[in-house]
N, C-alpha and C positions, 0 to 999 in steps of 0.2 A: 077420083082424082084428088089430090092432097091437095091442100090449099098451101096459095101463095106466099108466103113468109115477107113481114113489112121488110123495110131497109134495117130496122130497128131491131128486128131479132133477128135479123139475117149478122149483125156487129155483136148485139152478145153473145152468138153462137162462136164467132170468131174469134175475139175478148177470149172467151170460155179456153177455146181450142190451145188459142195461147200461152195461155197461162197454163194450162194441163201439160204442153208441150217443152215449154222450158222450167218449171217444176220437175216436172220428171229429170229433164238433166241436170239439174240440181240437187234435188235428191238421192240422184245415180250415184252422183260424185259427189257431195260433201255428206251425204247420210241425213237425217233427219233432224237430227241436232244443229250441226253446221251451217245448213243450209238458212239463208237469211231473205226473210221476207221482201224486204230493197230490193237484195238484187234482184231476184225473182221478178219484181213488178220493172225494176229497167234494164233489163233483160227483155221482157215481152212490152215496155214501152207502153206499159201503164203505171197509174197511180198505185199504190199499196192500199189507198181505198176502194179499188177495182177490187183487187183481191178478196177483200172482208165485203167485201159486195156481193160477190159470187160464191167463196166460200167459208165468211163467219171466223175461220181464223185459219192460223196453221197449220191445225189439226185436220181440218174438215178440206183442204188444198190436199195434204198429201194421202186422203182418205180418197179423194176424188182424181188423185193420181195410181195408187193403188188399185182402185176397181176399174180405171179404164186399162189397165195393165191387163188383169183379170178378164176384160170382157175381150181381149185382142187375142190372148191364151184358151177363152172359149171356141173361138171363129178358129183356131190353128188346129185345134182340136176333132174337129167337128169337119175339118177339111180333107181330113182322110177320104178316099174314096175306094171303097171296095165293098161288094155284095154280099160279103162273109162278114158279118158282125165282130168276130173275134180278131179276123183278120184286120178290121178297119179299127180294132181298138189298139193293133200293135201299132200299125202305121201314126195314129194318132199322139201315141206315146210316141214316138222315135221325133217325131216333129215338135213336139215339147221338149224334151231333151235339148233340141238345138234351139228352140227360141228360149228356153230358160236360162241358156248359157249365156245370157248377154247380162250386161253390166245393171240395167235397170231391176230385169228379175230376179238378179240371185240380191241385190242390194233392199230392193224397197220391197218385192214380195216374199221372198223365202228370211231376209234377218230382220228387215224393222218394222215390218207391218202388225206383226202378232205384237212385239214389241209395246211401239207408240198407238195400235189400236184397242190393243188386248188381247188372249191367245183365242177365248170363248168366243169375242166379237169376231172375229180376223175370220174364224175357222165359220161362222155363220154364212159370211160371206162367201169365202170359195164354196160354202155348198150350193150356191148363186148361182156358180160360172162353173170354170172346168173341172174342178174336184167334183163339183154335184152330177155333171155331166158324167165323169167317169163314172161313178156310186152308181148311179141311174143304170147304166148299159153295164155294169158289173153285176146287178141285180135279173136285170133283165139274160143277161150270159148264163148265169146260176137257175135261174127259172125254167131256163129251156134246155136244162142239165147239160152244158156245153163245158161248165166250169165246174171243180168240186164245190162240194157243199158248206164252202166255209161262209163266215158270217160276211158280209158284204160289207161293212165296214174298217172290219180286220185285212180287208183283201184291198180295200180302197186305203187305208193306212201304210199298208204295207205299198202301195203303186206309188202315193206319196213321199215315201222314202227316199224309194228309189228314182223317183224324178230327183229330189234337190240333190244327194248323193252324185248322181249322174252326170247331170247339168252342170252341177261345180268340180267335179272331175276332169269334165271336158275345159275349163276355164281354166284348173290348176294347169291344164297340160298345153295351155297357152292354142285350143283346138287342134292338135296333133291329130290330123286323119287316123293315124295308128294307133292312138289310143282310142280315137271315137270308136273305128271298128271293134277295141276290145269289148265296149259297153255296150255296142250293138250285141254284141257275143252274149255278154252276161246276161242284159234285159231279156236276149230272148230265151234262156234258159230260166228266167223267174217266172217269165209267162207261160212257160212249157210246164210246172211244178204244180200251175192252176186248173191246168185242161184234165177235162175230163176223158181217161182210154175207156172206151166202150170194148 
């Protein structure tokens, strides 16, 4: 049985959520630059000493907006359900395509993240959450010779592409059902290009 949570970390947990919550929309929309620590704290109707309380500075707010971004794109990921491993890694991509198409992901993970993180830090991270996720079961696809034999990171590089590619496609086209099905087309013809014909 978990234990009881005071009243006291039951308010920084919310504090926390807060501030991660309208961060994020700030960051969506003004970029990383723009976005201004103020409003951010009265917006969520705390002090700007909350903030550097919780997360040490600006940096470390939209670093902790980023990985929860990450950790929400893992859970989407991973929510495919199908019995066929390859089958559940298409599913899993098709549903990233559409959560990456929103204003948060293509803004704070796919342009300013490698940016104001660094490209080496950034990319340590996704291997954390749904990039590593993919790599993992890309590895494991290729092991049980389902996928060709290419290098697993070349193939996870190459899925990477193709999500931001994708995802921002579906965004250029302002989500045009008719364009989404073209990319449904394409992706599934790039994951056709991997599989292994016995």
């Amino acid at each position: 049985m978990a234990p009881v949570k005071s009243r006291k970390e039951l308010n920084v947990e919310a504090t926390r959520a807060a501030l991660l919550s309208v961060a994020r929309r700030h960051f969506a929309r003004d970029g990383y630059t723009n976005a201004e620590i103020s409003r951010i704290a009265a917006d969520a109707r705390v002090t700007t000493g909350a903030i550097y309380h919780h997360f040490s500075s600006k940096q470390g707010l939209f670093l902790a907006v980023a990985e929860d971004l990450e950790k929400e794109l893992l859970v989407a990921a991973a929510a495919a359900d199908h019995a066929d491993p390859w089958q559940r890694l298409k599913m899993g991509f098709g549903k990233l395509i559409d959560i990456c198409a929103t204003p948060a992901v293509q803004r704070i993970t796919f342009i300013e993240a490698p940016q104001v993180i660094g490209p080496d830090a950034w990319r340590k991270i996704e291997l954390r959450y749904a990039y590593g996720a993919v790599r993992t079961v890309i590895g494991q696809l290729r092991d049980a010779e389902i996928i060709k034999p290419y290098p697993v990171d070349l193939i996870a590089r190459t899925l990477l592409a193709l999500l931001h590619e994708a995802s921002a496609e579906v965004v250029r086209s302002k989500h045009d059902p008719k364009v989404r099905r073209q990319i449904g087309d394409l992706v599934e013809g790039v994951f056709d290009v991997f599989l292994l014909r016995k």
